[in-house]
C-alpha positions as CSV (number, residue, x, y, z in Angstrom):
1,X,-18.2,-38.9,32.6
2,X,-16.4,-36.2,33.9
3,X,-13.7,-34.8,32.5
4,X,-11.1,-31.6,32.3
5,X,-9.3,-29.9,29.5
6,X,-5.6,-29.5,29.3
7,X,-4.2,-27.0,26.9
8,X,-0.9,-25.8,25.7
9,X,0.1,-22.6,23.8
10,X,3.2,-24.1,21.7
11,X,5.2,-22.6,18.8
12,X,3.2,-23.0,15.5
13,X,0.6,-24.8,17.2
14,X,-3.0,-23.9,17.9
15,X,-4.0,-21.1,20.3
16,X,-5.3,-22.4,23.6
17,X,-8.8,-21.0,23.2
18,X,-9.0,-23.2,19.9
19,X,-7.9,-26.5,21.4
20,X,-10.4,-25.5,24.0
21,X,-13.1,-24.8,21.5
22,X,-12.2,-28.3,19.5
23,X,-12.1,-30.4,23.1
24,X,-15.8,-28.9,24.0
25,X,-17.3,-29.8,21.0
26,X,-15.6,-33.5,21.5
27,X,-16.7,-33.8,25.3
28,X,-20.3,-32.7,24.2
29,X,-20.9,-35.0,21.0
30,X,-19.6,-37.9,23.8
31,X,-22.0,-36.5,26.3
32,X,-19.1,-35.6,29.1
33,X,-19.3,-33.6,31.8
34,X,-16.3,-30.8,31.7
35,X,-15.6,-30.0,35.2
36,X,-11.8,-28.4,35.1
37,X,-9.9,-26.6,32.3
38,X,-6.0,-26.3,32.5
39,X,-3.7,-24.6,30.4
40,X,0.3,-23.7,29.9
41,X,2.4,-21.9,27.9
42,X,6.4,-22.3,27.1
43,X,6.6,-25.3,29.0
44,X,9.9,-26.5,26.9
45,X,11.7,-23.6,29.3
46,X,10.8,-24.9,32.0
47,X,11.4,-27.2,34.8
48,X,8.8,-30.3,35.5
49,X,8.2,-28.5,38.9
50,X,7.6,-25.0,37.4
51,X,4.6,-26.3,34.9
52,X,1.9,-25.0,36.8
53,X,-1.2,-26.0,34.6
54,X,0.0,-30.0,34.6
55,X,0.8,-29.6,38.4
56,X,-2.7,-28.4,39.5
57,X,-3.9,-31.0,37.1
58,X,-2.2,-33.7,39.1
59,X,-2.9,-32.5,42.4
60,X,-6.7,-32.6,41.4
61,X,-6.4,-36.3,40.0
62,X,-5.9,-37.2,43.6
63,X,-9.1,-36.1,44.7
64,X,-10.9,-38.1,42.1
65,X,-12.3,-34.6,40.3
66,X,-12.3,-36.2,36.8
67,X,-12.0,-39.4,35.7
68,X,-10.4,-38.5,31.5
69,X,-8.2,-35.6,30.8
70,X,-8.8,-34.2,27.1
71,X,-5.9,-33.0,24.9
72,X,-6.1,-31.7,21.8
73,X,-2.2,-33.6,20.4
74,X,-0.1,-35.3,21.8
75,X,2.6,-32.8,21.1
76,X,0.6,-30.3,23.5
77,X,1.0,-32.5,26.5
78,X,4.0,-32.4,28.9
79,X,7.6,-30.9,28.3
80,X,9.2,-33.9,27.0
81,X,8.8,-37.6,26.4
82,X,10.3,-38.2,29.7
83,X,7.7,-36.1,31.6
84,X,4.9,-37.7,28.7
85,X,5.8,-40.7,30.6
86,X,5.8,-39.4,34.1
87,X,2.3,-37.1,34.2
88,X,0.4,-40.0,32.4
89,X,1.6,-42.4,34.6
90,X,1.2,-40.7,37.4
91,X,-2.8,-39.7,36.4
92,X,-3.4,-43.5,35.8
93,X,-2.0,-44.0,39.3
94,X,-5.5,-42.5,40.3
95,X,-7.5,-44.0,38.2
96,X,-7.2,-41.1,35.2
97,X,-6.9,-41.6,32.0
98,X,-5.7,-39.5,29.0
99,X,-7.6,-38.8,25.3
100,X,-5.6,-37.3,22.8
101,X,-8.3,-35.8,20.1
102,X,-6.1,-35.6,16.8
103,X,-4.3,-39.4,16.8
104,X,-8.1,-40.8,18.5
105,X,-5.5,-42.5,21.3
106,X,-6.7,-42.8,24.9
107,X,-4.5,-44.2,27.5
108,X,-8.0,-46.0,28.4
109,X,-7.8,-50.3,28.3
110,X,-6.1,-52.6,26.5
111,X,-5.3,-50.0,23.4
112,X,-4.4,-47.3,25.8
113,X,-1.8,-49.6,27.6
114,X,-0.9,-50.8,23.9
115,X,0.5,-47.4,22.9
116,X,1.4,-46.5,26.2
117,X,4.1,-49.4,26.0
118,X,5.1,-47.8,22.3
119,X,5.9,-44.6,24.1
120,X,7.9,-46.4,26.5
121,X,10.0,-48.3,24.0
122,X,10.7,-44.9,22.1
123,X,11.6,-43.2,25.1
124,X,14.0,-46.3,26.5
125,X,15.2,-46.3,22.2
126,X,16.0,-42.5,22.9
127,X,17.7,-42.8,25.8
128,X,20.0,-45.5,24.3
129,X,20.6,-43.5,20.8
130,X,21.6,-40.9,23.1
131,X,24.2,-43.1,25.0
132,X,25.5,-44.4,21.8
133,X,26.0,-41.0,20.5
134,X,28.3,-40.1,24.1
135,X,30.3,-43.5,23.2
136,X,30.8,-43.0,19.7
137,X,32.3,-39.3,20.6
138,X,34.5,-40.3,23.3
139,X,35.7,-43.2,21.4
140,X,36.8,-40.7,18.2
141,X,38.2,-38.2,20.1
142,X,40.3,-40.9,21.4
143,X,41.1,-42.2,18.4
144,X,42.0,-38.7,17.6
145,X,44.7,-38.2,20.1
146,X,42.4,-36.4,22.3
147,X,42.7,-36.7,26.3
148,X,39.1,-37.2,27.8
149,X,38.5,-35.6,31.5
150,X,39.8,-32.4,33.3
151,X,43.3,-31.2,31.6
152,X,45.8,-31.8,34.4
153,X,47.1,-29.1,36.1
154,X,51.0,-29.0,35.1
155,X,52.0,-25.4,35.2
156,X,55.1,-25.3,37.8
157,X,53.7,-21.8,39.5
158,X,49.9,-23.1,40.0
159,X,51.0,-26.0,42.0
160,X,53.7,-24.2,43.9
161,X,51.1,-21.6,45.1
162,X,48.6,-24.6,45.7
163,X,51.4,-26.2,48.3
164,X,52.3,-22.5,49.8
165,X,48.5,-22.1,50.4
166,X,48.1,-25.2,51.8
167,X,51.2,-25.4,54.1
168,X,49.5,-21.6,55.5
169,X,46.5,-24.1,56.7
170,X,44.2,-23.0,54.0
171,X,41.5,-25.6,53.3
172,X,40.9,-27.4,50.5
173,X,37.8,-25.5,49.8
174,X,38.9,-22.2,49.9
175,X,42.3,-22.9,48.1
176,X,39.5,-23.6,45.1
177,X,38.2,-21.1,45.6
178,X,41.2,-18.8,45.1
179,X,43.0,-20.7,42.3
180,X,39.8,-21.1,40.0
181,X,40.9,-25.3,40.4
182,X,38.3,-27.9,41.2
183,X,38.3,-29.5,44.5
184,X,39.2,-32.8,43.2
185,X,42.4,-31.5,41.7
186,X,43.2,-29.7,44.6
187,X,43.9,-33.4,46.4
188,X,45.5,-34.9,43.5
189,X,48.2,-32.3,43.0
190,X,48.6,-32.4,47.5
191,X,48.6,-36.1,47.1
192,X,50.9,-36.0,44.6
193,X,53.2,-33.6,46.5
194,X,52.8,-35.5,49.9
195,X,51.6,-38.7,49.6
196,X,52.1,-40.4,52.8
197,X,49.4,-37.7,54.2
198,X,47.0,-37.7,51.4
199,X,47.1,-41.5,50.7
């Protein structure tokens, strides 16, 4: 079978030259072929589009070069479990699976697609944690006597020079632009001032 290597040089994690080491001695006691080796570092600061080693890796899944991609955790691979989700799916999309060496889990048949859907329950589980934690914040600051959204602009001056700059044929845009406010508030306080033409 023919295979590549991905590595990943994390924070108190192994250097990439011994996950490298630890994936060749895997691939040759299973009698694989290794035909790529990719590798990235500080990945966590990054952008999905700016991991280079996982981005050549998935360009080369296209073209059928390997058939298993070795890793040597699962904590090594991808920036996230959102982008776990996304670069194995995406592999299996061409017919590649994924081995992770220290929790023995391949992404391979029916136990592969097992754990994959465990992933995907933690992820969707993550996601609505999140969400809950949003809710619960809005709903104390509320509680709280706290006003939620963009303070409204009140000050007397402000939205006299807003109206002055306005009745000068300044756009909206630049009117922003000069008095710091959001574009949005710009047409509520103008509305608010002349509704018939802002309605």
């Amino acid at each position: 079978m023919r295979v590549a290597i991905y590595a990943n040089d994390i924070p108190n994690g192994e250097d990439i030259p011994n996950q490298n080491e630890a994936l060749m001695r895997h691939s040759n006691s299973m009698g694989y072929r290794v035909v790529r080796n990719f590798s990235d570092a500080g990945i966590w600061s990054k952008s999905a589009s700016s991991i280079h080693g996982v981005n050549q890796m998935l360009e080369l899944a296209k073209s059928k070069s390997f058939e298993l991609v070795l890793v040597k955790d699962l904590a090594y691979f991808a920036s996230g479990l959102s982008h776990f989700l996304s670069v194995v799916n995406e592999l299996h999309r061409h017919g590649v699976g994924v081995y992770f060496h220290n929790q023995m889990i391949s992404t391979r048949g029916p136990e592969g697609e097992m754990a994959m859907k465990v992933i995907q329950y933690l992820k969707e589980h993550e996601t609505r944690q999140a969400s809950f934690r949003i809710s619960a914040g809005m709903l104390k600051a509320q509680c709280s006597g706290k006003k939620l959204g963009r303070p409204r602009v009140d000050c007397k001056q402000t939205i006299a020079m807003i109206l002055a700059l306005r009745s000068r044929d300044m756009g909206v845009s630049a009117i922003s632009k000069v008095s710091g406010l959001g574009v949005s508030t710009i047409y509520r306080i103008l509305k608010e001032a002349e509704p018939s033409t802002y309605a």
